[in-house]
DOTITI-221095 format. One line per 3 residues: number of its first residue (from 1); for each residue x, y, z of C-alpha. Coordinates in Angstrom, 3 decimals. Example, Ala and Ser with C-alpha at 12.3 -4.5 7.8 and 13.67 -1.06 7.14 Angstrom:
2
1) 12.300:-4.500:7.800 ~ 13.670:-1.060:7.140
# end
This chain:
615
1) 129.163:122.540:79.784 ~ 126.375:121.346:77.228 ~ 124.397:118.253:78.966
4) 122.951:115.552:77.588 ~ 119.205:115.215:77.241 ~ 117.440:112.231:77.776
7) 113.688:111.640:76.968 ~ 111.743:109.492:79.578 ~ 107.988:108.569:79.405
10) 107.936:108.118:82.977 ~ 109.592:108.528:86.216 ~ 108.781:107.776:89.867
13) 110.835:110.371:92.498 ~ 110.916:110.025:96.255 ~ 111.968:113.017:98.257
16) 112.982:111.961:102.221 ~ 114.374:113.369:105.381 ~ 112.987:114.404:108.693
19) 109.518:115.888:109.546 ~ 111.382:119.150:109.921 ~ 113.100:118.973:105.959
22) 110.041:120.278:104.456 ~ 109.876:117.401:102.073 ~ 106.002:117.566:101.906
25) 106.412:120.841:100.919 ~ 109.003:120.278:98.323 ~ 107.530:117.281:97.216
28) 104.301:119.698:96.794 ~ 106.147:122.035:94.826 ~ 107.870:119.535:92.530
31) 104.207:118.436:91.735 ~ 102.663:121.414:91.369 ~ 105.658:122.480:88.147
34) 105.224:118.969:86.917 ~ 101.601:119.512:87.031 ~ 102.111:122.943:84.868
37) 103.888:120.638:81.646 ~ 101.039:118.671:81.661 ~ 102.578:115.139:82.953
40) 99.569:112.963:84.685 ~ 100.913:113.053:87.906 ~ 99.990:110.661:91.213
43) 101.494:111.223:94.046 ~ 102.182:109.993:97.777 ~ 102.620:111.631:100.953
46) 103.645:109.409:103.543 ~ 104.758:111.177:107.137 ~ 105.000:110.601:111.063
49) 101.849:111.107:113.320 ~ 104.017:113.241:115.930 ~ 104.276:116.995:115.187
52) 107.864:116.258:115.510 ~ 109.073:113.114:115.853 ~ 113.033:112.750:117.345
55) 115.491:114.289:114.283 ~ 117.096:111.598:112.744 ~ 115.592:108.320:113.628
58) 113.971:106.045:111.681 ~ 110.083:107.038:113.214 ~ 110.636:110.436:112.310
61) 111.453:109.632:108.705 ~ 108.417:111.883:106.229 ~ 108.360:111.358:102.580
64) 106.911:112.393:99.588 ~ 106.671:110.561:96.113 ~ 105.910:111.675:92.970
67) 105.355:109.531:89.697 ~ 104.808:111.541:86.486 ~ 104.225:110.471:82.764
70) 103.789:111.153:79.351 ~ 100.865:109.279:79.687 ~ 97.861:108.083:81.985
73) 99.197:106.582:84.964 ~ 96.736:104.879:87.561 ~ 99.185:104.594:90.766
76) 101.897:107.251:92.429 ~ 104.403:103.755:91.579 ~ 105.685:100.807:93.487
79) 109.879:101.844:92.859 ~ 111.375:105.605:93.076 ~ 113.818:105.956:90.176
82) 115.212:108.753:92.041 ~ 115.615:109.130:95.965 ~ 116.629:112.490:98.046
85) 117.914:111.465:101.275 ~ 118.307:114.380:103.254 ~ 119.864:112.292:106.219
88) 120.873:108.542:106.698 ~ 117.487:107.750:108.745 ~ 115.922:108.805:105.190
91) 118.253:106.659:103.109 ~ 118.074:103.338:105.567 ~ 114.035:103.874:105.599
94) 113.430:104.298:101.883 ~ 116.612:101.823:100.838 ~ 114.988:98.399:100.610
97) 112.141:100.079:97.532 ~ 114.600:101.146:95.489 ~ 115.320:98.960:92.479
100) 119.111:98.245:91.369 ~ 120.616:101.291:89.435 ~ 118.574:103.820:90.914
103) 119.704:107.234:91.487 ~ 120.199:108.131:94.638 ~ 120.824:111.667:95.945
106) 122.372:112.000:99.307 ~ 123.174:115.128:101.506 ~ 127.089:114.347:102.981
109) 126.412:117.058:105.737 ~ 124.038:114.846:107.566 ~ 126.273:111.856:107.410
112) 127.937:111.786:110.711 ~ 129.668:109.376:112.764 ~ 126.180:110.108:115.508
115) 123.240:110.366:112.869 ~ 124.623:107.200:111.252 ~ 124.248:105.370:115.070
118) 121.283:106.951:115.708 ~ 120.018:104.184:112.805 ~ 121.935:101.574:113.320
121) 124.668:101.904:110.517 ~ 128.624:101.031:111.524 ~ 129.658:102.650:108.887
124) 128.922:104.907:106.342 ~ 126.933:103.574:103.247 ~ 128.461:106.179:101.490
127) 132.295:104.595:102.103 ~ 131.626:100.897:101.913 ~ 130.016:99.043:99.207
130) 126.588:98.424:100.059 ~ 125.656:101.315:97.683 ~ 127.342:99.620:94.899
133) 124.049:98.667:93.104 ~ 122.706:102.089:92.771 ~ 124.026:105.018:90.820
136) 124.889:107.326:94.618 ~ 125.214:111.473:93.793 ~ 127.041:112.633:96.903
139) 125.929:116.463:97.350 ~ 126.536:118.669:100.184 ~ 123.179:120.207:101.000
142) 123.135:121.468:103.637 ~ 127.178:123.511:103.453 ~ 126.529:124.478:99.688
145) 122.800:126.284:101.032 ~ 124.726:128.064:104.189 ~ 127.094:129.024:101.858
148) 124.665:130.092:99.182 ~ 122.812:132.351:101.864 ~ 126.208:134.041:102.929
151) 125.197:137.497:101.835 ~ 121.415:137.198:102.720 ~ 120.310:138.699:105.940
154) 119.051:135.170:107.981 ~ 120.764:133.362:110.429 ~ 122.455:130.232:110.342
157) 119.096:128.225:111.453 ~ 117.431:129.508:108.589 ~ 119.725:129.017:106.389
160) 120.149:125.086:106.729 ~ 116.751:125.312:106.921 ~ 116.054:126.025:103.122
163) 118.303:123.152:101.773 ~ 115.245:121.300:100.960 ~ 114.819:124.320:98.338
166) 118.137:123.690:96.631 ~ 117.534:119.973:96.477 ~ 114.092:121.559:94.888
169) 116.265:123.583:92.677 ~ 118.843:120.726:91.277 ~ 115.898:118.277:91.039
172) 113.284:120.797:89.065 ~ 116.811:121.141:87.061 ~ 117.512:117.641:86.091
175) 113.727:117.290:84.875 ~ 113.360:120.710:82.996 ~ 110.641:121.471:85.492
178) 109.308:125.308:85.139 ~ 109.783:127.040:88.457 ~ 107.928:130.627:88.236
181) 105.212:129.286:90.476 ~ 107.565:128.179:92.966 ~ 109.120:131.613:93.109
184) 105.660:133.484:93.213 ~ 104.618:130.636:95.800 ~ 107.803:131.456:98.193
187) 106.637:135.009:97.682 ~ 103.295:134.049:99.020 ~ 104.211:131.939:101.856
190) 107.051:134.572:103.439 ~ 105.246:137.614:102.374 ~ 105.879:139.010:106.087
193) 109.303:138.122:106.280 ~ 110.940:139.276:103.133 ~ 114.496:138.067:104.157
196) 112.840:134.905:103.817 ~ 111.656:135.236:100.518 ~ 115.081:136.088:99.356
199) 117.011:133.403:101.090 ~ 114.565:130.151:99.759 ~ 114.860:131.850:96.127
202) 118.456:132.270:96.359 ~ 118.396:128.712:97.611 ~ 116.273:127.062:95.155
205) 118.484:129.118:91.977 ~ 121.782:127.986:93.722 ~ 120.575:124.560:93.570
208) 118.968:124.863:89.725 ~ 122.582:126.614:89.329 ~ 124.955:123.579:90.532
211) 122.983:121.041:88.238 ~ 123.783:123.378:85.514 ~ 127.471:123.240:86.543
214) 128.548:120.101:88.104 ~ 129.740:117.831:86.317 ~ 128.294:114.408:88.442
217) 125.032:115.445:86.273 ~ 125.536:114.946:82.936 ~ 122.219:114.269:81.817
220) 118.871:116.129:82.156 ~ 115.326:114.417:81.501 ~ 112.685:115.456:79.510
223) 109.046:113.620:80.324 ~ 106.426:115.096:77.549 ~ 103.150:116.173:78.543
226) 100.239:113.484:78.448 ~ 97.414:113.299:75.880 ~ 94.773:114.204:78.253
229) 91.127:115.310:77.015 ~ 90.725:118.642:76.274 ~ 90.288:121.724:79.286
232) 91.079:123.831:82.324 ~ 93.043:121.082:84.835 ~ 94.535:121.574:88.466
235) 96.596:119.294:90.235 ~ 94.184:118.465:93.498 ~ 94.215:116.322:96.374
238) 91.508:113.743:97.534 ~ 90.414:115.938:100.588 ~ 90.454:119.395:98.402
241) 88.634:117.391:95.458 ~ 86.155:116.135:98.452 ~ 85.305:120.219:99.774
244) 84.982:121.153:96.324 ~ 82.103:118.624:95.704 ~ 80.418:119.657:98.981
247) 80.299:123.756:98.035 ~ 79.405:122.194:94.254 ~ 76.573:120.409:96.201
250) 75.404:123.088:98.036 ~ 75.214:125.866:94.670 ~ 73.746:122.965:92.783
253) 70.957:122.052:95.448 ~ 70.717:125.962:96.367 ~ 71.047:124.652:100.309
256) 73.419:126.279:102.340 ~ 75.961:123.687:103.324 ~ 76.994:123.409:107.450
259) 79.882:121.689:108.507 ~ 80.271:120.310:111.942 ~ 83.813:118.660:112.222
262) 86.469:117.977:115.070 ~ 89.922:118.005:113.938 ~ 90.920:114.499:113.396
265) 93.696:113.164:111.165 ~ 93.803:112.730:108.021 ~ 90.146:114.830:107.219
268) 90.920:117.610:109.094 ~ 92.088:119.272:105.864 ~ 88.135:119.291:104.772
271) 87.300:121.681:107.555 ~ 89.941:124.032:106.307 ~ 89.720:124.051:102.747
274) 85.576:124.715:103.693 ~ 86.129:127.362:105.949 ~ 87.534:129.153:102.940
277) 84.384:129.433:100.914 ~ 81.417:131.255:103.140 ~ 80.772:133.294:99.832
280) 79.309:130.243:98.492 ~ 76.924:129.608:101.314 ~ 79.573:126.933:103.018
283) 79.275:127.501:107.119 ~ 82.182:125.780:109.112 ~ 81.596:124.962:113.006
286) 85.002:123.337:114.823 ~ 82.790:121.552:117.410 ~ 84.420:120.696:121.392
289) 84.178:116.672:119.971 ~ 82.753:114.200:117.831 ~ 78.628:113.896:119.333
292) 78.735:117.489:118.753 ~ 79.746:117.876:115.594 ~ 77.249:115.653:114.158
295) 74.916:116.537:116.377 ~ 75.274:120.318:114.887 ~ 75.483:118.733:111.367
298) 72.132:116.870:111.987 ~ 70.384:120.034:113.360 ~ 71.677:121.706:110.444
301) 69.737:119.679:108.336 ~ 66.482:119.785:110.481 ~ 66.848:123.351:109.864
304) 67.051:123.053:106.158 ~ 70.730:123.185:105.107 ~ 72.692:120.173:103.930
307) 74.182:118.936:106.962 ~ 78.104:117.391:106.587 ~ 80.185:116.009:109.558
310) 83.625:115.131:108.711 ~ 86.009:112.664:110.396 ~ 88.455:109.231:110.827
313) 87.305:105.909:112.434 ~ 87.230:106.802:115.841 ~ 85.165:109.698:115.120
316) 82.564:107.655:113.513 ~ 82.224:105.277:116.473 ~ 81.651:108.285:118.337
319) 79.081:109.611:115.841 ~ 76.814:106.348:115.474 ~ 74.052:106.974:117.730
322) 73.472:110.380:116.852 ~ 73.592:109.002:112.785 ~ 71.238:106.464:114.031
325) 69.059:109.417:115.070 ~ 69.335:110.534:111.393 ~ 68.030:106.890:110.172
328) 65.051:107.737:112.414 ~ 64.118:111.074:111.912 ~ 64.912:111.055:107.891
331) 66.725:113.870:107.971 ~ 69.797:113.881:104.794 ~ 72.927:113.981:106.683
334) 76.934:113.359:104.717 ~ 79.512:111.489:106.785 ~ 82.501:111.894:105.177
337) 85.110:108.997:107.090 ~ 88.512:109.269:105.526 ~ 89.886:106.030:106.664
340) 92.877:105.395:108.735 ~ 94.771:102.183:109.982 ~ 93.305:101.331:113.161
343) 91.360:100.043:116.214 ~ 91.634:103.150:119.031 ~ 94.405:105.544:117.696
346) 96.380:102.986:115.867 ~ 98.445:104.805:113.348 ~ 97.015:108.049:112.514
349) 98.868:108.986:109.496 ~ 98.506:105.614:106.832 ~ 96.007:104.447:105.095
352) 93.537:101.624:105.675 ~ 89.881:100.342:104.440 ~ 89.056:98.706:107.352
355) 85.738:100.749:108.321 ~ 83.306:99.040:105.797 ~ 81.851:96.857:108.165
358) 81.233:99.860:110.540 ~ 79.370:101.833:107.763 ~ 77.271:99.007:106.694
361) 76.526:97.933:110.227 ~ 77.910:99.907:112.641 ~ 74.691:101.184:114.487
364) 72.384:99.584:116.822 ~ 69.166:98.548:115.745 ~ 67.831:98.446:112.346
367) 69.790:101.386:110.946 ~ 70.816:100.605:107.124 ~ 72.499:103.604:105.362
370) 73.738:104.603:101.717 ~ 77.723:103.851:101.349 ~ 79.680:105.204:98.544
373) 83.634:105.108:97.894 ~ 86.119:107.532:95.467 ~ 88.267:105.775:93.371
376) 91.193:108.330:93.452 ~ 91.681:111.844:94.692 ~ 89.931:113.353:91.746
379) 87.308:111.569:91.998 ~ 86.808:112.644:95.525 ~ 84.624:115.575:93.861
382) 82.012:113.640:92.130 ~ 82.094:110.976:95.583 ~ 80.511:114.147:97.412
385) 78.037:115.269:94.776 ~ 76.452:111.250:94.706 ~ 76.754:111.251:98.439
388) 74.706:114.701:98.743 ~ 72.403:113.921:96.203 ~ 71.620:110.490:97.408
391) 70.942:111.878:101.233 ~ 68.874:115.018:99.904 ~ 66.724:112.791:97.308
394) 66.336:110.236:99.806 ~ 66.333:111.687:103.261 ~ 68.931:109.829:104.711
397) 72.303:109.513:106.013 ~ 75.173:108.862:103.484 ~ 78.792:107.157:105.077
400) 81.202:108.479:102.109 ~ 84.351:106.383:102.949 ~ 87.550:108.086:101.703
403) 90.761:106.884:102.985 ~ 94.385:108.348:104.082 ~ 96.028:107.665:100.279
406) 93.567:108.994:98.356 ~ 92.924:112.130:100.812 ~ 96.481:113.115:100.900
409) 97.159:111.747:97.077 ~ 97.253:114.176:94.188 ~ 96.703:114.140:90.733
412) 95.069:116.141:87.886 ~ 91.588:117.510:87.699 ~ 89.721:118.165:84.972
415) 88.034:121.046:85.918 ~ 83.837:120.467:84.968 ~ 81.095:122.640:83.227
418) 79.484:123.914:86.339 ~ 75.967:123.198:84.074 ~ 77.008:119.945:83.229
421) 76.881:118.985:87.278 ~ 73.058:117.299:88.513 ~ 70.495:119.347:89.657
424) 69.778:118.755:93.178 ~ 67.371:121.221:94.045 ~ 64.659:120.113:96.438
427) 61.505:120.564:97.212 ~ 60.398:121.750:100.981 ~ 57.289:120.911:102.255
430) 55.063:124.024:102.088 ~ 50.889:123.398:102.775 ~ 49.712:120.054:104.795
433) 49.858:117.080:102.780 ~ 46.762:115.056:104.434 ~ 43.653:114.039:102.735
436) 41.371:116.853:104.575 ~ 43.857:119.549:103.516 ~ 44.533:121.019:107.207
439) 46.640:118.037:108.432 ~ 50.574:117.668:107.776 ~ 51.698:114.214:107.672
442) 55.343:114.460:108.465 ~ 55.822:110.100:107.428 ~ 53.771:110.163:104.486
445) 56.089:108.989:101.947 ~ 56.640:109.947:98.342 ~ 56.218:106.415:96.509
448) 58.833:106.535:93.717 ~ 61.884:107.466:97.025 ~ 59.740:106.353:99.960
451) 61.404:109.903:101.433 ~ 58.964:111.500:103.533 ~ 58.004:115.819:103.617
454) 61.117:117.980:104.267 ~ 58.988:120.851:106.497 ~ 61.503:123.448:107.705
457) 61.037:124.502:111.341 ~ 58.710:127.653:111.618 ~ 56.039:126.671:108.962
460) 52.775:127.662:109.879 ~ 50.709:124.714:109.671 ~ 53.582:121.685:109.224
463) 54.019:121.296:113.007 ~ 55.259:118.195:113.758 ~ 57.096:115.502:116.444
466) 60.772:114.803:115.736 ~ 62.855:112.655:117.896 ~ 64.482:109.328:118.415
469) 61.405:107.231:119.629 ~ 59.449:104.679:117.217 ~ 57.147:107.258:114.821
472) 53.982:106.136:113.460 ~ 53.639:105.672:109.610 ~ 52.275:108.765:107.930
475) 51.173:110.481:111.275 ~ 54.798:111.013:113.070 ~ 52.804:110.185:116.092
478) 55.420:108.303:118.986 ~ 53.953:104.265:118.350 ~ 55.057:101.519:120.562
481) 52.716:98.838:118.111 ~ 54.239:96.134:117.312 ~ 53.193:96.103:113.324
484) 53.821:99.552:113.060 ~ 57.951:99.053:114.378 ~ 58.138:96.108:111.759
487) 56.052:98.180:108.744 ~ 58.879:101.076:109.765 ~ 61.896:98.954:110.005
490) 61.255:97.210:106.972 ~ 60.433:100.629:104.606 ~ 63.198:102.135:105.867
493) 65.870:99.214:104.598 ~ 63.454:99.365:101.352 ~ 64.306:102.866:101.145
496) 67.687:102.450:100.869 ~ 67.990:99.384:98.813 ~ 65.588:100.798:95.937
499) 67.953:103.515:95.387 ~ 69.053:103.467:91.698 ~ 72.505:103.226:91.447
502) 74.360:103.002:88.003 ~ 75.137:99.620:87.254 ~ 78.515:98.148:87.887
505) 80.902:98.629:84.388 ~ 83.345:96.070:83.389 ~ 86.700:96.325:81.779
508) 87.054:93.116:79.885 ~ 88.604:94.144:76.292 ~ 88.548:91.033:74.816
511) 85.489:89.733:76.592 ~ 86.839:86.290:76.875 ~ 88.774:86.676:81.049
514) 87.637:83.748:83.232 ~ 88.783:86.034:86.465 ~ 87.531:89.478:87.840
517) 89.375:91.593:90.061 ~ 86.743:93.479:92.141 ~ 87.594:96.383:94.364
520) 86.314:99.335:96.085 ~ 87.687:102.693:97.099 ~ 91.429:103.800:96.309
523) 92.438:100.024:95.426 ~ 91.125:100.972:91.764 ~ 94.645:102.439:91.122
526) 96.388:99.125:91.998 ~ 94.312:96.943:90.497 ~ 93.919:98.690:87.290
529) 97.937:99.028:86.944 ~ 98.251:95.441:87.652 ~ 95.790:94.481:85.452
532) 97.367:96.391:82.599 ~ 100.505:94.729:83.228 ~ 99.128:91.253:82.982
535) 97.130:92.284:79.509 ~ 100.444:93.717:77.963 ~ 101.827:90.338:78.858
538) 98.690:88.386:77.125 ~ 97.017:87.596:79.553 ~ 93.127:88.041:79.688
541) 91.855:89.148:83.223 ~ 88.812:91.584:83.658 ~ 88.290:94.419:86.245
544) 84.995:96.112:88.162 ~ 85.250:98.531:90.439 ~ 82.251:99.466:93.675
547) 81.613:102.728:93.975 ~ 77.939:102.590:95.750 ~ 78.699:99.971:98.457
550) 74.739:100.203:99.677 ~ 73.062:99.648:97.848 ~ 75.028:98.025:95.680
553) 74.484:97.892:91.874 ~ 71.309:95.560:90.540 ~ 73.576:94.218:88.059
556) 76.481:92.893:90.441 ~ 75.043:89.356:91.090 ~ 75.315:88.827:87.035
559) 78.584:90.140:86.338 ~ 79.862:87.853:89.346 ~ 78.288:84.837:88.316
562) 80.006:85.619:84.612 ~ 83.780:84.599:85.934 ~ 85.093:81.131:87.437
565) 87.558:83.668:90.073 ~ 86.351:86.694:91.638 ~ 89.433:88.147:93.361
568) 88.803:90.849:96.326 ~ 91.970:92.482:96.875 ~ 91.240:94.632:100.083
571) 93.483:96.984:102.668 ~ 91.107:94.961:105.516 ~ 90.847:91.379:106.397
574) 88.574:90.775:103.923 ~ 85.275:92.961:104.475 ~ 84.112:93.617:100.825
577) 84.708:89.839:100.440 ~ 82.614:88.431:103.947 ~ 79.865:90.836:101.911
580) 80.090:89.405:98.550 ~ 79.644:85.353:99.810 ~ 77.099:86.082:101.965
583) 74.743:88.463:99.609 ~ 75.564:86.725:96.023 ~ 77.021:83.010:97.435
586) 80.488:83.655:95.151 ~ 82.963:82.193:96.559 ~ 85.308:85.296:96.025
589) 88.988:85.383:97.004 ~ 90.785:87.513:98.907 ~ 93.278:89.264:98.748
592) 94.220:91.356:101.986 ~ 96.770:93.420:104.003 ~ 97.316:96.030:106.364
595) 100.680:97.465:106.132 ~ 99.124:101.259:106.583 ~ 100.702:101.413:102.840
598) 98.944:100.889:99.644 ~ 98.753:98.143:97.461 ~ 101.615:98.291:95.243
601) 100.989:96.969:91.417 ~ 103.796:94.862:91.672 ~ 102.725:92.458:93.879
604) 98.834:92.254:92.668 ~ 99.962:91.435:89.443 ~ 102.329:88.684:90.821
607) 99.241:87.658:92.989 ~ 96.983:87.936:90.068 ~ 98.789:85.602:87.800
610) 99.095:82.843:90.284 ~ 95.420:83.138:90.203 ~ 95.201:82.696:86.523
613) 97.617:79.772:86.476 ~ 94.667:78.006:88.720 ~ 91.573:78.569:86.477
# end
């Protein structure tokens, strides 16, 4: 049968079933073929916080989205073209963001007269017309894998099990996706079991093989690669990009890096993906909780290694009085918070950027830090070098706040020149530093940073006090004088906010918008898609985007006063923006939810031109 061919220049897919259908994992290796044609790729992962949440209901729904194009794509899309429901939980969950004629693949098997009460249905969606609006491809999954596997050596379990890798199959087949990597990575991943191996090949070719042959898929898609700048690239998520920066901080500062980290959703992923690179220097410690993790990290750095303590929310209320311990002694110290939607455990698995205020204030006392934010998963990597080479230049703790969708997210990474990365080599303190040449003076301060002497433990001659209690300028001595704890209090803040930070860059093409968008962190996807939307429509709106959150960039107050609207759109009740009025008196507008689900563009640019309209 010779198939049509259609060319596409982009498509959004959303795989769905239970937390036991693997769809992270197919959704993973969808990606990762896409990723080989060289689409630009975003993606989003979006699963239960229970190990295994009840089969079948509506909580235990997990999903995984893909959008690929033929060219640059900021966001991982607001409406799958294409859904895989592996059960009716998955279709009744995902039904309501699908737009009308959208394809929608649903396994029969799982279709019964139970699973359809377990959510609620009466009847089947498949045998009314409540479907009528989409374009519905009724395949038997799970029967046509069983009866795929019928001469391979696994049981019946395992058999049903590896439908998700003929849904693989037929989808990689309707978008001419390679799929030797998926083979080699099913080789991999049941190495031990080779019964397995066969059976999830023979699965994923019987489902390549009924696209080929049925006729209720006439068409197959082609989606060109992207013009992308020249290089090596690998598809890489936000918390993979984030470890990567770390061990490129470490070779680039010649340190050796310690991690001190309790498991905690969703940066948990950090501690593995370090634990994997001691060659380069990287040592891993799974502490019993929170205090001592950082507490390790912080020692760490006393010792002379760049200290890192990873974690969520909770963690870093946990963490705060040993970071304000950091503010006090000097020490550099990276606290990497990858955001989740909170207070207390709240929900573990989606996203959220409600921990700025805790960053930039969540400590008692006087106890400013640096703050930085990644845009997107890639840029997750360069997040950690600033981070590290802020805290090792300047001797202090650095709050780098990633968040659930852009730690989970994927997209492509162009791999850098190793050379090209900043130097961050530092300088111990070696010989005394005071005037008569025998005295070390642990608080004298270098006057361009205001950082005082890094003296690693064990130097003759740089013996010194180090704890929590008020220190004495220049002498480290314990001081309870009053002038002395303001003089202190006040260099440290100075220390922080004289930190050069690039200044803030503005994407205004035609130089002539009367409102800026301003965001922070993963909203930069969002926003930019929105505001492309609103340009290809003629309208003129600009966009700046916060990396360093404190200090923030000298230039900020300027671009702000240069537009009648500043609009804040924020996954909080409005931090960034409480920030903004109250340091540059800008009356900014915000724009805010917390839905545990990323902005969609959709609804920013429908919020956007309202704005406009007003001006």
């Amino acid at each position: 049968m010779t198939k049509q061919i259609r060319q596409l220049d982009r498509v959004v897919i959303r795989f769905a079933g239970d937390s036991g259908d693997g769809m992270q994992l197919t959704g993973d290796r969808f990606t990762s073929e896409t990723a080989q044609l060289g689409n630009d790729i975003s993606t989003l992962p979006n699963f239960p916080a229970e190990i295994r949440a009840p089969a079948g209901t509506l909580p235990g729904v997990s999903s995984f989205q893909v959008h690929f194009a033929d060219y640059d794509i900021l966001t991982p899309g607001d409406s799958p073209n294409v859904l895989v429901a592996m059960n009716p939980a998955a279709l009744k969950a995902n039904l309501a963001d699908l737009p009308r004629g959208a394809d929608i693949i649903v396994n029969t098997d799982e279709f019964t007269k139970r699973n359809l009460a377990k959510v609620g249905y009466q009847s089947s969606p498949l045998e009314d017309d409540s479907l009528a609006g989409y374009v519905v491809h009724p395949v038997a999954l799970t029967s046509m894998t069983v009866g795929a596997l019928a001469e391979q050596a696994v049981s019946k379990k395992d058999a049903e099990r590896a439908k998700n890798m003929f849904a693989l199959g037929l989808l990689s087949w309707m978008y001419n996706r390679p799929y030797e990597s998926t083979l080699r990575f099913l080789e991999r991943k049941f190495a031990a079991r080779p019964e397995l191996v066969a059976a999830n090949v023979a699965a994923f070719r019987a489902g390549w093989n009924f696209g080929e042959t049925t006729e209720d898929f006439a068409v197959r898609y082609e989606v060109k690669p992207a013009k992308m700048r020249p290089g090596t690239y690998r598809n890489i998520t936000g918390n993979a990009a984030l470890s990567l920066g770390l061990v490129a901080a470490g070779v680039r500062s010649g340190l050796p890096v310690f991690l001190g980290a309790y498991p905690i959703t969703p940066a948990s992923d950090i501690l593995h993906e370090l634990s994997k690179h001691k060659r380069f220097g990287v040592l891993t410690m799974q502490a019993e909780d929170e205090i001592a993790a950082v507490g390790a990290a912080l020692g760490a750095s006393y010792g002379g290694s760049l200290g890192v303590t990873t974690t969520s929310g909770p963690g870093v209320a946990l963490k705060s009085e040993t970071i304000s311990l950091a503010v006090a002694l000097e020490l550099p110290l990276v606290i990497v918070d990858v955001q989740r939607a909170g207070p207390s455990t709240g929900m573990p698995t989606k996203t959220e950027q409600a921990d700025l205020n805790m960053a930039l204030y969540g400590r008692h006392g006087e106890a400013p830090v640096a703050v930085i934010a990644p845009k997107s998963p890639s840029d997750c990597f360069h997040a950690a070098l600033e981070a590290a080479r802020i805290a090792l230049t300047y001797r202090t703790p650095v709050i780098l706040l990633s968040d659930n969708y852009v730690a989970n997210g994927s997209e492509p990474w162009l791999l850098p020149d190793v050379e090209s990365l900043p130097d961050l080599r530092v300088e111990f303190a070696t010989k005394p530093n005071g005037d008569d040449g025998t005295t070390f003076l642990p608080y004298l301060r270098d006057p361009q940073t205001l950082a005082r002497p890094w003296a690693v433990p064990g130097t003759a001659g740089l013996e010194h006090r180090i704890g929590g209690l008020e220190k004495a300028d220049k002498t480290g001595d314990i001081s309870y004088d009053p002038a002395n704890h303001d003089f202190m209090v006040r260099t440290r803040a100075a220390r922080i906010e004289t930190i050069p930070v690039p200044d803030v860059e503005v994407e205004d093409p035609d130089g002539d918008a009367r409102v800026l968008v301003l965001g922070w962190g993963s909203t930069y996807g969002p926003i930019g898609a929105a505001c492309r939307g609103l340009r290809q429509r003629g309208h003129a709106i600009a966009q700046a985007h916060l990396r360093h959150l404190a200090p923030m960039p000298a230039n900020l107050g300027e671009v702000l006063r240069s537009y009648d609207r500043v609009v804040i759109p924020e996954m909080n009740l409005g931090q960034l923006a409480h920030v903004i009025r109250a340091k540059y008196l800008v009356d900014a507008i915000g724009y805010n939810q917390v839905r545990g689900l990323p902005f969609t563009a959709a609804e920013l640019e429908t919020m956007l031109e309202e704005v406009l309209k007003n001006v």
